[in-house]
N, C-alpha and C positions, 0 to 999 in steps of 0.2 A: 504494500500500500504506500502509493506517493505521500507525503507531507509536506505542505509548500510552508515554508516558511514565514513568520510573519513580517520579515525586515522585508523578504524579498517581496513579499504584498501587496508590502507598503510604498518600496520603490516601483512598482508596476503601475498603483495607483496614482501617483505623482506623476511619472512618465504619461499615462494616458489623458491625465487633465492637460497638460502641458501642451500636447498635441492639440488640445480644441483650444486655437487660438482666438483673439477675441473678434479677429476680421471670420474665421468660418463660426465662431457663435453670432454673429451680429446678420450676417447672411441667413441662415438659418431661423434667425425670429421675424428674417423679413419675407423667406420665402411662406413658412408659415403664418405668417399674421394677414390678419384683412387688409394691411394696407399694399400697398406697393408704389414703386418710381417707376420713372421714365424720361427720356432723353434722347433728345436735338443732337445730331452729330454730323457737322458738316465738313467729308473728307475733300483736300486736295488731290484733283484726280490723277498730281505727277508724282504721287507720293509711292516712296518703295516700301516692298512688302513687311521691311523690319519697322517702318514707320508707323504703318497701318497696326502692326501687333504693338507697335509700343503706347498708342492713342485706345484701342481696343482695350485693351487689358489696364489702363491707366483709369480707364470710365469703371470697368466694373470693381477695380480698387477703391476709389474715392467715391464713387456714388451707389452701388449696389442696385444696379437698375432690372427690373425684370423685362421692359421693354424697352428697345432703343431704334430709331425713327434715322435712317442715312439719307443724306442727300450727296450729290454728284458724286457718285461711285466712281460710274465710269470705268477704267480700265483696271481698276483696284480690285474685281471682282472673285479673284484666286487670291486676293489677300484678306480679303474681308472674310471670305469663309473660314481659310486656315487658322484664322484669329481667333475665331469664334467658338467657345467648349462646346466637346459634343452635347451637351443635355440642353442647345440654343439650336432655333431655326432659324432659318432665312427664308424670308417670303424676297423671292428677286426672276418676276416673270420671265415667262423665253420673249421670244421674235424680235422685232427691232431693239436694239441698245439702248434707245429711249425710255423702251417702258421700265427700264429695271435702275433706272439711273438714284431709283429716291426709294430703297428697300428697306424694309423694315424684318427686323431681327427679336424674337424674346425667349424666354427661359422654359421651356417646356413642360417645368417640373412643378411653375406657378401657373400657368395659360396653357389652355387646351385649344387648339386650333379647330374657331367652323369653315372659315373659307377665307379667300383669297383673290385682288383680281387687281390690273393695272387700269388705272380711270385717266382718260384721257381729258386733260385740264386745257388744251388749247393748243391743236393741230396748225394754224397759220400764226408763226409767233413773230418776235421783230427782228429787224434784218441786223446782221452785224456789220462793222464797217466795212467790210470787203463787198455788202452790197446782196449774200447770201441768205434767203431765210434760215434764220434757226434749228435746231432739231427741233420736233413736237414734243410737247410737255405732261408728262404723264406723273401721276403720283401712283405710289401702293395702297391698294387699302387691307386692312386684314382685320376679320371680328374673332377675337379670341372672349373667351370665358376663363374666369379667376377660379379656379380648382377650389379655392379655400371657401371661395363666399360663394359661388355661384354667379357673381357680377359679368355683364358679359359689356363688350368696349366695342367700338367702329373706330379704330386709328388710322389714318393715312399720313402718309409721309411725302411733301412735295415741296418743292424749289419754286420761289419768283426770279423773276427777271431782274438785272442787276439794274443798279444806276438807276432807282425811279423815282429815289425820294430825295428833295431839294431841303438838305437839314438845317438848313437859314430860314425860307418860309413854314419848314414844318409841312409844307402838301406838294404834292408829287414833281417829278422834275422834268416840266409840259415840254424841254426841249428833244427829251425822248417819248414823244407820242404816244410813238407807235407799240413800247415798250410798257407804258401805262396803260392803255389799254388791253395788253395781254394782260396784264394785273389783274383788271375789271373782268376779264373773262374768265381766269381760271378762280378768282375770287367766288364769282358767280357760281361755276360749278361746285366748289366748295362748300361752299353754303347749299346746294342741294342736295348732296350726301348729306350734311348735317340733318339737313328737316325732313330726309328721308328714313334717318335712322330710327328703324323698330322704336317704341313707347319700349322705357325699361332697360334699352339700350343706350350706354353713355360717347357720344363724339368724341373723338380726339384729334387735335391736328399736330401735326410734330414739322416745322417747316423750316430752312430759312428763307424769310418774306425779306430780305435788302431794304427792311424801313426800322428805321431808329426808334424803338418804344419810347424814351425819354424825349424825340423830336417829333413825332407823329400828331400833330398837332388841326390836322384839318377831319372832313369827313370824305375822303375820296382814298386810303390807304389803309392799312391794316386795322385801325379802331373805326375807320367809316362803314368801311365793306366785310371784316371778318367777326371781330372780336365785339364790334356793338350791336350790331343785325343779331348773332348769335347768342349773347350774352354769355360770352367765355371768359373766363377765369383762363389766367397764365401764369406762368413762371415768374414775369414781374408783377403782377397786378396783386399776387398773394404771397412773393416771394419777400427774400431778404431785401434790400436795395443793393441793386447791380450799378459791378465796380462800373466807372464812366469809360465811355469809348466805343463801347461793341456792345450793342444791343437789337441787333438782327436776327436771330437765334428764338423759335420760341416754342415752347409746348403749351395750347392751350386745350381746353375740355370744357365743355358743358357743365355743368352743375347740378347732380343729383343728387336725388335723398341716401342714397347708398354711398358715394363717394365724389370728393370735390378735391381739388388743387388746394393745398395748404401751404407750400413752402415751396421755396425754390430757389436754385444759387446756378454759378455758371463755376463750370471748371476748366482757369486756363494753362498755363503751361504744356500745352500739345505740340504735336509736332506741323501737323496741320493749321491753318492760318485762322480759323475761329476757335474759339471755347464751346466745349459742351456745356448743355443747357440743362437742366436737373427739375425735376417737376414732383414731387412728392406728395401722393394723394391718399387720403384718409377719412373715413365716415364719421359723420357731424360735423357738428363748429371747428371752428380754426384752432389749429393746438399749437 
């Protein structure tokens, strides 16, 4: 008959606490708890694949996100998967390179996937200086269900057009028209996934929109056409106060009785030319 010792035990027990560090206990109460994050990640599409892991792996350090929202992939697309642990998906459609350019990715082990599709936000976009129409502008969308609550989300992930907001007047910058306009339209379609989403289902948009939340100051840009039409809760509007400078970046959502935007910070130091956007959501009042 073995006899295990009791020093030896005792060192086994010590050793095994040790092991759950306080980053896999803190992940842990968050895949289990009703709440969860999410996050805005907008990759530089020259960026190399040790870049890509090192911005990846940097988000789910610092913020513990269950779902993360990409824009301009693009050619990053063997980096972006390999980044990513197996127990995360990728929602990143086939067919043209356009539609997969703004994928969205989350944690399998909190979200149950119902479906998936690439939504065309505006097929004739604006020309660039060489005089060329644009690629056509598509987002992700993906409705996943929160394993723990039952909670089921409508997230899509999409890009605007650069150059459209004039941050001296605060309203869009009319010398690029034609790029404002694309705004308006894919704005438009956004807002009708939103009031199309099932009763009981919560919106989410995860985007970079190129308008200055702190300079957004008219009704024709992201607070005119998205976030007031819809009455969305973001990242700044419930978040911490963001550092100045870059406030392009945003996750916004609807506002339900099950779960709302409570807090939110940006995380920079990347490798990538924007900071992740951090969105932290939880049921009831604001904590």
């Amino acid at each position: 008959m073995n006899v295990i010792r009791p020093s030896l035990l005792a060192v086994a027990l010590v050793v095994s606490n040790v092991l759950v560090t306080p980053a896999i206990a803190a992940e842990e109460r968050e895949r289990t708890s009703s709440g969860f994050r999410m996050v805005s990640l907008n990759l530089k599409h020259t960026m190399t694949p040790a870049a890509v892991a090192h911005d990846v792996r940097s988000v789910f350090r610092r913020a513990r996100p269950s779902v993360i929202g990409f824009q301009e992939r693009r050619s990053t697309h063997r980096a972006l998967r390999a980044a990513l642990p197996r127990h995360w998906a990728l929602k990143m459609p086939g067919g043209p390179p356009s539609r997969s350019h703004n994928p969205i990715a989350f944690d399998k082990r909190v979200w149950r996937h119902h479906d998936s599709w690439p939504q065309a936000l505006a097929t004739k976009t604006w020309k660039r200086s060489s005089g060329r129409i644009a690629v056509d502008q598509y987002g992700v969308v993906a409705v996943l269900e929160h394993r723990a609550t039952g909670h089921r989300v409508r997230a899509v992930s999409f890009h605007m057009p650069p150059s459209i907001h004039n941050k001296r007047s605060g309203g869009p910058n009319w010398r690029l028209r034609d790029r404002v306009k694309t705004f308006w339209r894919m704005a438009a379609k956004v807002r009708g996934l939103a009031r199309s989403t099932p009763r009981g289902t919560q919106f989410v948009a995860l985007c970079d929109c190129n308008v200055h939340f702190g300079r957004d100051r008219t009704g024709h840009l992201v607070r005119g056409r998205l976030t007031g039409p819809l009455r969305l809760d973001s990242n700044y509007t419930a978040g911490r106060r963001p550092r100045a400078g870059w406030q392009i970046d945003y996750v916004m959502a609807t506002r339900t009785r099950a779960f709302r935007i409570v807090d939110g910070w940006s995380l920079h130091g990347l490798r990538t030319d924007h900071p992740a956007v951090v969105a932290r959501f939880a049921s009831g009042a604001r904590q």
